[in-house]
C-alpha positions in Angstrom: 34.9 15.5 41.0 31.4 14.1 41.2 28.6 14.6 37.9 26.1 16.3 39.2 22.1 15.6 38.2 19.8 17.0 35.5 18.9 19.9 37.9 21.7 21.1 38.3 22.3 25.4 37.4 25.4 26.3 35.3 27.1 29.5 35.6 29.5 31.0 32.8 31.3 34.1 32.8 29.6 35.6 29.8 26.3 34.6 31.3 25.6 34.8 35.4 22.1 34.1 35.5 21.1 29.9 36.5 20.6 27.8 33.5 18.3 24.4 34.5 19.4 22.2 32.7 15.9 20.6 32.4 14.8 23.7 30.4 16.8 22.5 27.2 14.6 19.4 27.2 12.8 18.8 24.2 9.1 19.5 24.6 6.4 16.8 25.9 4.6 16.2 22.7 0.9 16.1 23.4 -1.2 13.0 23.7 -3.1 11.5 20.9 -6.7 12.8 21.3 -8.5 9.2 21.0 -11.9 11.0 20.3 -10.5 12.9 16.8 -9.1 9.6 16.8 -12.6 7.1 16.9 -14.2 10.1 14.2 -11.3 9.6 11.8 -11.9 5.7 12.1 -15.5 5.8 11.4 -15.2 8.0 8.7 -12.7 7.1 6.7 -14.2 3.4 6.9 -15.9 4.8 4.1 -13.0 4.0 2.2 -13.3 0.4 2.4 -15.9 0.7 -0.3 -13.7 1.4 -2.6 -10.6 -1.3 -2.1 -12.9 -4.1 -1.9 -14.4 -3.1 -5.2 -11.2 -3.0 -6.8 -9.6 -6.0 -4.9 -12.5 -8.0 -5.6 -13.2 -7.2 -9.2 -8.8 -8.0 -10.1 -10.1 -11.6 -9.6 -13.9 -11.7 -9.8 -13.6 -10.8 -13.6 -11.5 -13.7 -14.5 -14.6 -16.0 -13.4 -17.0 -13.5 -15.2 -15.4 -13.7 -18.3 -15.6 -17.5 -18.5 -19.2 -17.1 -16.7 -20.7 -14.4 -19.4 -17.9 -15.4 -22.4 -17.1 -11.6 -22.6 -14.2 -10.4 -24.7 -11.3 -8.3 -23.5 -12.4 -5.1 -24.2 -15.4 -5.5 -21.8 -14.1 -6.8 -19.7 -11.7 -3.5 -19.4 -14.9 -1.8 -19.7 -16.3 -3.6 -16.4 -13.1 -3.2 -14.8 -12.7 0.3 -15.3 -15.9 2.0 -15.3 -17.1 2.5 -11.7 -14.0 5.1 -11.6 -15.9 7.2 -13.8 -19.4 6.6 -12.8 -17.9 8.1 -9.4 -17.6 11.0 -11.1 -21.4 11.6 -10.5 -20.9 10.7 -7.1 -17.8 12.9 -6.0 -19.3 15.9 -8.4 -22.7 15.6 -6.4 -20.6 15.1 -2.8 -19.7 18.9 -2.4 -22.9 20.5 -3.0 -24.4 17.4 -0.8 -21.8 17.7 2.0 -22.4 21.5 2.3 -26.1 20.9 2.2 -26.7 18.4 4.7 -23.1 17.9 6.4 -20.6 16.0 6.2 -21.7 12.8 8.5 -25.1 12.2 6.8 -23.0 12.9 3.3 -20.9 9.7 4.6 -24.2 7.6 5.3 -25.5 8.1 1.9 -22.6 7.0 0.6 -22.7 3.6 2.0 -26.4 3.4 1.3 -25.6 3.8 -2.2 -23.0 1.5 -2.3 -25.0 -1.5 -0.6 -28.1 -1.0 -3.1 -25.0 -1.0 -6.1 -23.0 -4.1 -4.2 -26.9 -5.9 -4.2 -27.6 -5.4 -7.8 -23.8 -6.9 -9.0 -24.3 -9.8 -7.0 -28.0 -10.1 -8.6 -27.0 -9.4 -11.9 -27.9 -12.1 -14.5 -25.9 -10.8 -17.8 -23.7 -8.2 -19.0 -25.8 -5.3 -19.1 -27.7 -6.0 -15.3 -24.2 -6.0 -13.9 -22.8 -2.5 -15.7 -26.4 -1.0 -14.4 -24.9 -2.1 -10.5 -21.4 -0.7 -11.2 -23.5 2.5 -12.2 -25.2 2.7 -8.4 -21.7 1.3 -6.8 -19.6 4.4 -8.7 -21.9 6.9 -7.7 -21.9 5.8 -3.7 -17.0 5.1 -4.3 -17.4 8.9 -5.3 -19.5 10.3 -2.5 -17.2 7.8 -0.3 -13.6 9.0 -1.8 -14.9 13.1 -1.6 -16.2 13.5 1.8 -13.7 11.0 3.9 -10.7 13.0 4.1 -12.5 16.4 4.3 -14.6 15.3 7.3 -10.9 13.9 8.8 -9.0 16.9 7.9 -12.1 19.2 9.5 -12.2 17.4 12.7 -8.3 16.4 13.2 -6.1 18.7 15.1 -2.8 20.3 13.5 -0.1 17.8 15.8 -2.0 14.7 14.0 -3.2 15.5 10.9 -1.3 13.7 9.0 -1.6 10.5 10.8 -5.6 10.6 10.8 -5.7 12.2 6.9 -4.1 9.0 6.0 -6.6 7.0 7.0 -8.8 6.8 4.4 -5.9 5.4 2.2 -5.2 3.0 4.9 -9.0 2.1 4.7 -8.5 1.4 1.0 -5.8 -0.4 1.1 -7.5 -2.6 3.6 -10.4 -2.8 1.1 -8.6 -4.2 -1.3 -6.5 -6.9 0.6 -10.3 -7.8 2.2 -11.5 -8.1 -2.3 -8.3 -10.3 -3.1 -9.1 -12.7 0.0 -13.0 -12.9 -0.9 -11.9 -13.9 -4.4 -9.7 -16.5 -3.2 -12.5 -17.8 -1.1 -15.0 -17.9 -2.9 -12.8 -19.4 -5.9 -13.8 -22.7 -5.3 -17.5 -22.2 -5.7 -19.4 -23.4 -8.6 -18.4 -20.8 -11.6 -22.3 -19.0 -12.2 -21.7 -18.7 -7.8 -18.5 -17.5 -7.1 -18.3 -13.8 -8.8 -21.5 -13.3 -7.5 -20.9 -13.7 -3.8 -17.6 -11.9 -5.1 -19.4 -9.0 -5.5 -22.7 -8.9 -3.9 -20.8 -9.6 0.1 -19.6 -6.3 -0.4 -22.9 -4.9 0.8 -22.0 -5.6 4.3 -19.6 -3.4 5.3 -21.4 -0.6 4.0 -24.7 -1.3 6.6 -22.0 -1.7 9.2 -20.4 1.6 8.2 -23.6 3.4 7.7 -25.1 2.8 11.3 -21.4 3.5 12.5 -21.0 7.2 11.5 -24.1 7.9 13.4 -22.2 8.0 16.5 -19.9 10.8 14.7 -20.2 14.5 15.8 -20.5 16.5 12.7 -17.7 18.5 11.2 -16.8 21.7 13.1 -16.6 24.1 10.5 -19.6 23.4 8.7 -21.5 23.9 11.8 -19.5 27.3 11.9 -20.6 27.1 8.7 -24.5 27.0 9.4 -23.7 29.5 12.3 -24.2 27.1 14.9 -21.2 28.0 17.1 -21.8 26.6 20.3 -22.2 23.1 18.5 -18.8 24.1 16.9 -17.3 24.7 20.2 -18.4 21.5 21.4 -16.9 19.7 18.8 -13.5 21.1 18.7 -13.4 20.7 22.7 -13.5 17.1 22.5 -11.2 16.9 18.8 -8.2 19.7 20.2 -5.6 18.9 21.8 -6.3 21.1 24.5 -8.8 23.6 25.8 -6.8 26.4 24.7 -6.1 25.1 21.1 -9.8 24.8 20.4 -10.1 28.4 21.5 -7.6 29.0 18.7 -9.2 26.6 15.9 -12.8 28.5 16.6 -11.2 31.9 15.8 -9.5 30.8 12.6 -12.6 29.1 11.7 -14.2 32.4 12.1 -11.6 34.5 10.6 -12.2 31.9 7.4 -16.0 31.9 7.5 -15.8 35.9 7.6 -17.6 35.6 11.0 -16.5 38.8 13.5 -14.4 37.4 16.4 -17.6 39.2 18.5 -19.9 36.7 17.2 -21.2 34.6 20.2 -23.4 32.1 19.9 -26.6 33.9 20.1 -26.1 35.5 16.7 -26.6 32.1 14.8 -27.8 33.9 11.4 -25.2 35.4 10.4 -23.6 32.2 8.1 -26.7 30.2 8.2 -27.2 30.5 4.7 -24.0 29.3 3.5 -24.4 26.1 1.4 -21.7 26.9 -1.1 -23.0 29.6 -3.4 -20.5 31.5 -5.4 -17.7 28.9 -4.9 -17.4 27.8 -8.0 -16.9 31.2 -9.7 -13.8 31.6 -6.7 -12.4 28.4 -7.7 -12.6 28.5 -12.0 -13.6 31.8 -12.8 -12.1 34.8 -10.9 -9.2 32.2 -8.5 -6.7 34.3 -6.7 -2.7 33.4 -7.1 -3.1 31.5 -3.8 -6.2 29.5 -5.1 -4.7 28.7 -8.4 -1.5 27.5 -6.7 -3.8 25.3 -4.4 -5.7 24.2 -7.4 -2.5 23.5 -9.6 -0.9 21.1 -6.3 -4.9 19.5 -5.7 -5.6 17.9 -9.2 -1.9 17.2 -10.3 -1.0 15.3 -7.1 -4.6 13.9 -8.2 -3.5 12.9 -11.7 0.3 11.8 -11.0 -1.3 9.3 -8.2 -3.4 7.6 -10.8 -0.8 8.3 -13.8 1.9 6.3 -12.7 -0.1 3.1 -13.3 -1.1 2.4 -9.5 -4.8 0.5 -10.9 -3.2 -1.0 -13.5 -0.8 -3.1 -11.4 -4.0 -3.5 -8.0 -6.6 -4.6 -11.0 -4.5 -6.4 -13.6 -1.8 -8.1 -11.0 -3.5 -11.5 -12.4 -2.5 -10.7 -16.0 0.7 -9.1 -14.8 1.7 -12.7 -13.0 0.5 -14.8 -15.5 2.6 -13.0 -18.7 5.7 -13.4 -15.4 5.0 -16.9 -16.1 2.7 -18.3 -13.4 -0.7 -19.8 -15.2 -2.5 -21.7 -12.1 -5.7 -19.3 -11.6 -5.1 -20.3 -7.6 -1.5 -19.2 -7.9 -2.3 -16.1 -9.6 -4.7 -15.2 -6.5 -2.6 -16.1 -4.0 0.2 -13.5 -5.3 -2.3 -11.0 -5.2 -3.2 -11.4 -2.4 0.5 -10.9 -1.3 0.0 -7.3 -3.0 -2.7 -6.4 -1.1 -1.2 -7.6 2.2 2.3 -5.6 1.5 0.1 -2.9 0.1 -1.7 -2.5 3.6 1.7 -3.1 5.9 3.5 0.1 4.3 0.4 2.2 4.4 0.6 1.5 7.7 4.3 2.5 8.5 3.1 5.7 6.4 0.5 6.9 8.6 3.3 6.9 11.8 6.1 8.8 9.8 3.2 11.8 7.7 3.7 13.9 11.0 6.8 12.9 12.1 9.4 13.7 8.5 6.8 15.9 6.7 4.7 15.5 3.5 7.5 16.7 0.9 10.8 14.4 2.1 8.1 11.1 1.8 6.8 12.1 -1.0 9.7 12.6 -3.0 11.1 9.0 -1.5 8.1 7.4 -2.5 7.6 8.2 -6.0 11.9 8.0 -6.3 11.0 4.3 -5.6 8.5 3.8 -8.1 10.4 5.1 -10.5 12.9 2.4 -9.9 10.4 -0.3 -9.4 8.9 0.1 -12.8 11.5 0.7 -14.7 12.6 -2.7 -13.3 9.6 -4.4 -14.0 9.2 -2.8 -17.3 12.9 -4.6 -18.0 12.2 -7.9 -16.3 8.7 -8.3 -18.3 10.5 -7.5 -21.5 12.9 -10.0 -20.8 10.4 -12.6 -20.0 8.5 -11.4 -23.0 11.2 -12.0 -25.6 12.8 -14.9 -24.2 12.1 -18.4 -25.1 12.9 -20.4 -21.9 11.7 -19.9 -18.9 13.8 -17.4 -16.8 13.6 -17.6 -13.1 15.4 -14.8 -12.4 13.5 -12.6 -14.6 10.3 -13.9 -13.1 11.6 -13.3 -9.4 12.1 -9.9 -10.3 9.1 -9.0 -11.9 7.4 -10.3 -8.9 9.3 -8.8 -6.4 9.4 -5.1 -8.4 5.4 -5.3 -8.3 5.6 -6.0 -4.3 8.4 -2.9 -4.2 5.9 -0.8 -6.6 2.9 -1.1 -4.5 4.8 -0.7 -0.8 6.7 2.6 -2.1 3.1 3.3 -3.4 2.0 3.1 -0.1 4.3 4.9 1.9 3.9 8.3 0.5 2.1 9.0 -2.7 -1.2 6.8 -2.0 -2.2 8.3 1.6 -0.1 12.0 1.0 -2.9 12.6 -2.2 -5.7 12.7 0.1 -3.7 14.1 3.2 -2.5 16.9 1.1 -5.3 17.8 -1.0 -7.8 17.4 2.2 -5.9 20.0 4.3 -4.9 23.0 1.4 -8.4 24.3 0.6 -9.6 27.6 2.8 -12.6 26.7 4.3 -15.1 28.3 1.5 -13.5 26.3 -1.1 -12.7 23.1 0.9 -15.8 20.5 -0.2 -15.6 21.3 -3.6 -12.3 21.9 -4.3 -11.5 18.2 -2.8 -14.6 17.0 -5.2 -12.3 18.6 -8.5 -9.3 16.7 -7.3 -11.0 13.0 -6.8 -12.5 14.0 -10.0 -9.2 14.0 -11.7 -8.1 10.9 -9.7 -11.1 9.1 -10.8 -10.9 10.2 -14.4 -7.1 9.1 -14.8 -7.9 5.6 -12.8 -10.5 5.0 -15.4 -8.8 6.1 -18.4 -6.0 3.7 -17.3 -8.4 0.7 -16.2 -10.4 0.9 -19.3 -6.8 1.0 -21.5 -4.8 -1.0 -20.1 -5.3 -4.4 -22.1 -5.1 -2.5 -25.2 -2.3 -0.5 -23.9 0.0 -3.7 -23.3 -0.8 -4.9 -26.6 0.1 -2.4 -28.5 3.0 -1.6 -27.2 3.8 -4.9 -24.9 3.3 -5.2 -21.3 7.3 -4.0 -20.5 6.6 -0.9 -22.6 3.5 -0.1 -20.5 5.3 0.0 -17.5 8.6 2.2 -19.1 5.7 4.4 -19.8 4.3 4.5 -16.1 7.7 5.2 -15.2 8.7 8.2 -17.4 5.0 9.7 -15.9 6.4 9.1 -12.5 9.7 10.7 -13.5 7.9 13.7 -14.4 5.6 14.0 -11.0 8.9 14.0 -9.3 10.0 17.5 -11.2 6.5 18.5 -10.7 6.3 17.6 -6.9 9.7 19.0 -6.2 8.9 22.7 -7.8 5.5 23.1 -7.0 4.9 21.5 -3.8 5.7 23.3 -0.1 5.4 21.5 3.1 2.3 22.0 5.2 3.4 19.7 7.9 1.9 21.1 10.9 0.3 23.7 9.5 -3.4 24.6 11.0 -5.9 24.1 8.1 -5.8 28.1 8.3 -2.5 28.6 8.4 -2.5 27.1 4.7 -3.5 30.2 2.4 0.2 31.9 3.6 2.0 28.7 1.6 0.9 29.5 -1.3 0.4 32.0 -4.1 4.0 32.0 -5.2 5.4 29.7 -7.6 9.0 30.5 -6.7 8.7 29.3 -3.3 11.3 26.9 -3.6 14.1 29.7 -4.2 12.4 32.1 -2.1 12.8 29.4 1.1 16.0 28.5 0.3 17.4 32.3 -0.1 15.5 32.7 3.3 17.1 29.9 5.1 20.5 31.1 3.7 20.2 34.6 5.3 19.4 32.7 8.6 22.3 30.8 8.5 24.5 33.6 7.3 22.8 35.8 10.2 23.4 33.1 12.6 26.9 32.6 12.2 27.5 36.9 11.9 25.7 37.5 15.3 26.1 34.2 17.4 29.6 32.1 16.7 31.8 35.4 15.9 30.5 36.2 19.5 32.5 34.8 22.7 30.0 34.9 24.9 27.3 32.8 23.2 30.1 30.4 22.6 30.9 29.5 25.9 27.1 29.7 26.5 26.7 27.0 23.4 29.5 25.3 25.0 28.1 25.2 28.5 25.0 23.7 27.7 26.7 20.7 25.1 29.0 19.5 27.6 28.6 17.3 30.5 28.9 19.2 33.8 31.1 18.6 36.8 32.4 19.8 40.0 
């Protein structure tokens, strides 16, 4: 008896016609198309503007206080404000973006973040600085809105995930490039020091700025403005294949109301289209599919921020001096250990979004924050009532704040824009992203500005049993509410949702598969020996 090769044909008795073996091979998945893959790089750079704020300011501001002898509750002030000056900025970004595109949307975002990053680093007393967290806030919202739309609009449906997540990846990296500044710059004379902090960050926004001008701009809003042939360009070079482009154009149309007919000589038909009427479709007069949409957008929005993710990234300083360690170096070395495992496990993230799905690593990930702050919660209430130094105590709070931000990372930080940048139909996509990082920015600077006074009043452990009761309830939230869009085309989205009972509805579904399965296929004989051919190894 000799094994024969993978090309060999099996015969049954219930079955005469040739089975290849080969067939039953799981399909080629398609290449990564690296020029969806250079646009999702240079936009959600963007991002960047963002994490170095925050890194930055968790250590700048203990050099400021001493610098302009400002008392805490300024200080949470200056900490926490920015998030809801970009309220301006992410309000303005939809109107902006559907106005004057989505690329040139990205480069006036950067050009108002260098003229804010300028003005900081100039400032000369409490009030001068505020004024340049004002211009920064406004140019972090325009840069949190438009990044993961532009990604979303330009990334086909096999990688979406992956290149949706970058923007998080990009503020991640942000912030571990804010907590190594401070710890260079920490040697510097004290009036110096906060101000170089603060003012480098200008940099990477010329670099990003001139860098998105090599970016085609978003396919749909050129489908948007009617220019179809520009569209079709686009979506050659961002597909995964000529075919698949084909299909994303007539979605695009079917979204945008265009007729399938439309070529590219009737240009006028959508030209006008800069948004008009969406907000009465969004808040007014929603459909059941919208409100659903709505509902999963701004609470995955407010859980993100709720569950104290800026109070551990700004505070970690605080956090590791009431664990006991007091050196000011010491204190920015550890963060900077944050912001390095921070970007590692958004990194793994952005490999397993398209690979497990969006529900299954979300879940996991907030699971795991719900365990790491109710540990640290316990170890920092230990530490707080004891009267001896516990090392123990101190090596868990440290490590729970490293296991906090990594199971951060790895689902709920990059799944909140990946999600919330893929739900919206077309129409309502630009502004219906804005009213999510509105939420996300209004919760991060509730939290920012409260936190001192939070810890105080109730102790530091107490804050975090709090974060971790909120986190307990976005699980329940996330696990009723939320269906998976894994590989979903952006268009494909609107057939998800509308039904808050989807959870029992897909569950009753996939037990009348089963049930049908097992009724018409393994109470069979013939499919069984089929089944049985093709699982065994076969011989002569």
């Amino acid at each position: 008896m000799a094994s024969l090769g993978a090309e060999t044909t099996v015969t049954t008795h219930a079955d005469q016609r040739p089975k290849n073996l080969a067939d039953f091979d799981p399909p080629q998945k398609p290449k990564r198309n690296k020029f969806a893959f250079a646009c999702a790089i240079l936009a959600s750079m963007t991002s960047i503007l963002l994490g170095y704020d925050i890194g930055v300011m968790s250590g700048a501001v203990i050099y400021i206080k001493k610098d302009l002898k400002i008392s805490d509750v300024e200080v949470e002030i200056l900490v926490g404000i920015i998030n809801l000056y970009s309220l301006l900025g992410s309000a303005m970004a939809g109107r902006t973006s559907d106005w004057i595109g989505r690329r040139y949307t990205i480069v006036l975002a950067g050009a108002i973040f260098f003229v804010g990053a300028l003005l900081m680093g100039f400032a000369t007393n409490y009030a001068f600085l505020m004024v340049g967290r004002f211009v920064a806030g406004v140019g972090v919202g325009y840069a949190l809105m438009i990044a993961p739309v532009y990604t979303a609009e330009v990334s086909p449906a096999s990688s979406r995930g992956f290149l949706t997540s970058f923007p998080e990846v990009f503020i991640n990296g942000g912030i571990l490039l804010g907590y190594v500044s401070n710890y260079a710059f920490s040697k510097l004379p004290l009036h110096l020091g906060w101000r170089l902090m603060l003012g480098i960050g200008a940099i990477p926004s010329v670099m990003l700025g001139v860098g998105v001008l090599a970016m085609p701009e978003s396919p749909r809003w050129l489908v948007l403005q009617g220019r179809l042939g520009d569209a079709r360009k686009v979506l050659n070079k961002t597909s995964d294949s000529k075919e698949e482009a084909a299909i994303r154009l007539a979605d695009i149309k079917e979204a945008a109301g265009l007729p399938q007919e439309c070529n590219d000589d009737v240009v006028q038909v959508q030209k006008h289209s800069h948004g008009e009427g969406v907000w009465k479709e969004l808040l007014l007069h929603p459909t059941p599919t919208v409100r659903h949409i709505l509902v999963c957008a701004i609470g995955i929005h407010f859980f993100q921020q709720a569950s104290g993710i800026d109070s551990v990234v700004l505070y970690s300083p605080r956090i590791f001096d009431k664990a006991g360690i007091t050196s000011d170096n010491d204190k920015l070395l550890a963060t900077v250990a944050v912001g390095f495992v921070k970007t590692i496990f958004i990194l793994v993230a952005t490999f397993l979004l398209d690979r497990i799905g969006r529900r299954p690593l979300l879940l996991s990930s907030v699971g795991g924050m719900i365990a790491s702050l109710a540990a640290l919660g316990l170890s920092l209430t230990v530490i707080d009532h004891s009267h001896t130094k516990l090392p123990w105590a101190i090596g868990l709070a440290i490590t729970t704040v490293l296991s906090f931000v990594a199971f951060f990372s790895i689902g709920m930080g990059p799944i909140t824009w990946v999600y919330s940048s893929e739900i919206f139909p077309l129409r309502l996509r630009a502004q219906g992203a804005s009213m999510g990082v509105a939420m996300n920015r209004v919760v991060s600077g509730t939290l920012a500005m409260t936190f001192i006074s939070l810890y105080e009043a109730i102790t530091i452990g107490g804050a975090f049993f709090l974060y971790a009761g909120i986190a307990t309830v976005a699980w329940l939230f996330f696990y009723m509410v939320f269906p998976e869009t894994q590989g979903k085309t952006l268009e494909e989205m609107q057939v998800l949702f509308g039904n808050f009972n989807w959870l029992r509805d897909s569950k009753r579904k996939k037990r009348d598969t089963q049930l049908n399965d097992n009724s018409n296929g393994y109470t069979d004989g013939s499919s069984s020996v089929q089944l049985e051919a093709v699982s065994k190894p076969v011989t002569t």
